[in-house]
C-alpha positions, 0 to 999 in steps of 0.5 A, spaced: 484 174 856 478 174 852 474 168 852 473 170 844 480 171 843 481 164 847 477 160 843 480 164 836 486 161 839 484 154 840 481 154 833 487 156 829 491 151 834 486 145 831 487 147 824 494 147 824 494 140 829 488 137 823 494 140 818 500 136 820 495 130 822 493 130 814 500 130 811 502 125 816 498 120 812 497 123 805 506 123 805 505 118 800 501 122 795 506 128 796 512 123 794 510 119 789 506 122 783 506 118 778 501 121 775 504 127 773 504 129 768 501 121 767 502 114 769 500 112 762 507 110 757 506 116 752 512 114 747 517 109 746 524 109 745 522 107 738 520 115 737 527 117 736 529 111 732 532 107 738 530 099 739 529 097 746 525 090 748 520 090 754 523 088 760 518 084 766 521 083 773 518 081 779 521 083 786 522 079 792 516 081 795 512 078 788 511 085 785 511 086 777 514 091 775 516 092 767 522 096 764 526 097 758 532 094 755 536 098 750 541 094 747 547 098 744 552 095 737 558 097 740 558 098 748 562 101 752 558 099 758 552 099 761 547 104 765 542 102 769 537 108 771 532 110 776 528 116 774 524 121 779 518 121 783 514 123 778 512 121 771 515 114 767 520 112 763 517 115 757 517 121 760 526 119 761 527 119 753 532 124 753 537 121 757 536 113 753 538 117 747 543 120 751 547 114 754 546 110 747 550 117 743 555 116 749 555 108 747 552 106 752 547 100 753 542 102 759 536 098 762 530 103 765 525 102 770 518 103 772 518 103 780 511 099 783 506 104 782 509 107 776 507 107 769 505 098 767 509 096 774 504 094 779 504 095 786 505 101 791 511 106 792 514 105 798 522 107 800 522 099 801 518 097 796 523 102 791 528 098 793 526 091 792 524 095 785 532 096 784 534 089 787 529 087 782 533 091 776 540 089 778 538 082 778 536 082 771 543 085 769 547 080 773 543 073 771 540 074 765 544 079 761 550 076 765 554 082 766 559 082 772 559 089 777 564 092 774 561 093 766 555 097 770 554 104 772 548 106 776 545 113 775 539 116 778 537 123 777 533 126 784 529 121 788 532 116 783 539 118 786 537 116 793 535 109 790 542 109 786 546 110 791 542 104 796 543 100 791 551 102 790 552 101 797 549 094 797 553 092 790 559 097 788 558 097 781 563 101 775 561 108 777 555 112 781 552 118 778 548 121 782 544 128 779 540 133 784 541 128 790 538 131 797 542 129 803 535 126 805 528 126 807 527 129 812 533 134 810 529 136 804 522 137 807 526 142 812 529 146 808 522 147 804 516 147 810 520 151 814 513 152 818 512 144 819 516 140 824 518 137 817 522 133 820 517 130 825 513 129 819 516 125 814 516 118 815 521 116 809 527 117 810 532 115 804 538 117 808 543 119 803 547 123 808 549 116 811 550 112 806 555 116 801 560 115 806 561 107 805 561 109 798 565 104 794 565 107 787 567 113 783 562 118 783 559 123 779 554 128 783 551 132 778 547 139 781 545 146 778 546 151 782 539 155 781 536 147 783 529 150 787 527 143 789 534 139 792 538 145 794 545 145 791 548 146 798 546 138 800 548 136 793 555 139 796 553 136 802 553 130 800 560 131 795 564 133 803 561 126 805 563 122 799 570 118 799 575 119 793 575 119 787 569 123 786 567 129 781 562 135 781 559 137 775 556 143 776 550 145 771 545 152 770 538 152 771 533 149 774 530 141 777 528 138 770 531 143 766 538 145 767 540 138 763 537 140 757 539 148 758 546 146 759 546 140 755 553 140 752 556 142 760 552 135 761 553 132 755 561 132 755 561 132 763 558 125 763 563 123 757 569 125 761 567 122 767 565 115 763 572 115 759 575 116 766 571 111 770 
């Protein structure tokens, strides 16, 4: 083999080596994106007439975090919601206007790093956050399991159903859940040894089935982020009663497209549940 060719080969194998090193290490800043589309709070549930009260929380691990709380006159139950891995609770303004209409209270919160939380994102560190938040609702505003129902949309749905699975509440609602990490990076890196890669894990896969809870899983089809196919992974694995609601559309837009599939799908199951 030519000299130059074996060393255009050895080149290209440094780059791809060099490649893999950097996402090993630069992972945190693919996961947690609190910047886009900004980490700074761009409204307040005040915006769209409804009143909240600022919520301060500390971790286990000393971390400050903050969040809201939205009280409701008549409540028929409590939410506690974890959004995704980008953006802050004054970006989820649609869904607290959404569970108020349904009756429901709902305490949302900024994971560390995110919005006016302190600290580093870490899968422990968001955890610890959801611990925090289930605290809350537990010692200070006095409510037993069975009047909370846990949500969590995309990244949020792997820390609803850690959460979940260490404390069963009334009901889980998972939208656009993937199976795991690992699962996700292959499916979208198929080039990488993904798997190898990734050095978080929220292992939904081998959670699920310990599941204590009714469940909602709500996926789209058209999902290009979390394949449906793991949505539906994760529905096999589950154990009964559980529920599938299927919208149309994208990651982050077939709730609002497909609004009265999801508005009446998540009314029902809440009646149910």
């Amino acid at each position: 083999m030519p000299r130059l060719m074996i060393s255009s080969l050895l080149t290209l194998l440094a780059a791809y080596l060099l490649l893999l090193v950097g996402i090993y290490f630069y992972q945190p800043h693919l996961l947690f994106l609190p910047e886009i589309p900004s980490r700074q709070l761009e409204r307040t549930p005040q915006a769209i007439g409804l009143a909240y009260e600022d919520v301060r929380l500390t971790a286990s691990d000393g971390t400050e975090l903050h969040g809201w709380w939205l009280a409701h006159p008549e409540p028929a139950g409590n939410v506690l919601f974890f959004h995704g891995n980008a953006g802050n609770i004054s970006h989820r303004l649609h869904t607290l206007r959404l569970f108020h209409e349904l009756g429901y209270q709902s305490l949302i919160i900024d994971y560390r790093g995110y919005g006016k939380s302190g600290g580093k994102p870490s899968e422990a560190g968001l955890y610890a956050d959801a611990e925090a938040a289930w605290r809350y609702l537990r010692e200070t505003r006095r409510l037993q399991p069975g009047e909370i129902v846990i949500s969590g949309r995309s990244l949020g749905a792997a820390v609803a159903l850690y959460l979940a699975h260490r404390h069963p509440p009334r009901a889980l609602i998972l939208e656009s859940p993937f199976t795991s990490l690992p699962d996700l990076a292959a499916a979208h890196y198929r080039w990488l040894p993904a798997r190898w890669l990734t050095r978080y894990a929220f292992d939904n896969r081998q959670r699920i089935p310990q599941l204590d809870a009714p469940l909602l899983i709500v996926h789209s089809e058209e999902d290009e982020i979390t394949p449906a196919q793991q949505a539906r992974t994760l529905y096999a694995l589950a154990p009964e009663p559980k529920q599938q609601l299927v919208l149309q559309g994208g990651h982050n837009d077939a709730r609002l497209g497909d609004e009265q599939t999801y508005t009446d799908g998540l009314r029902a199951f809440l009646a149910r549940h």
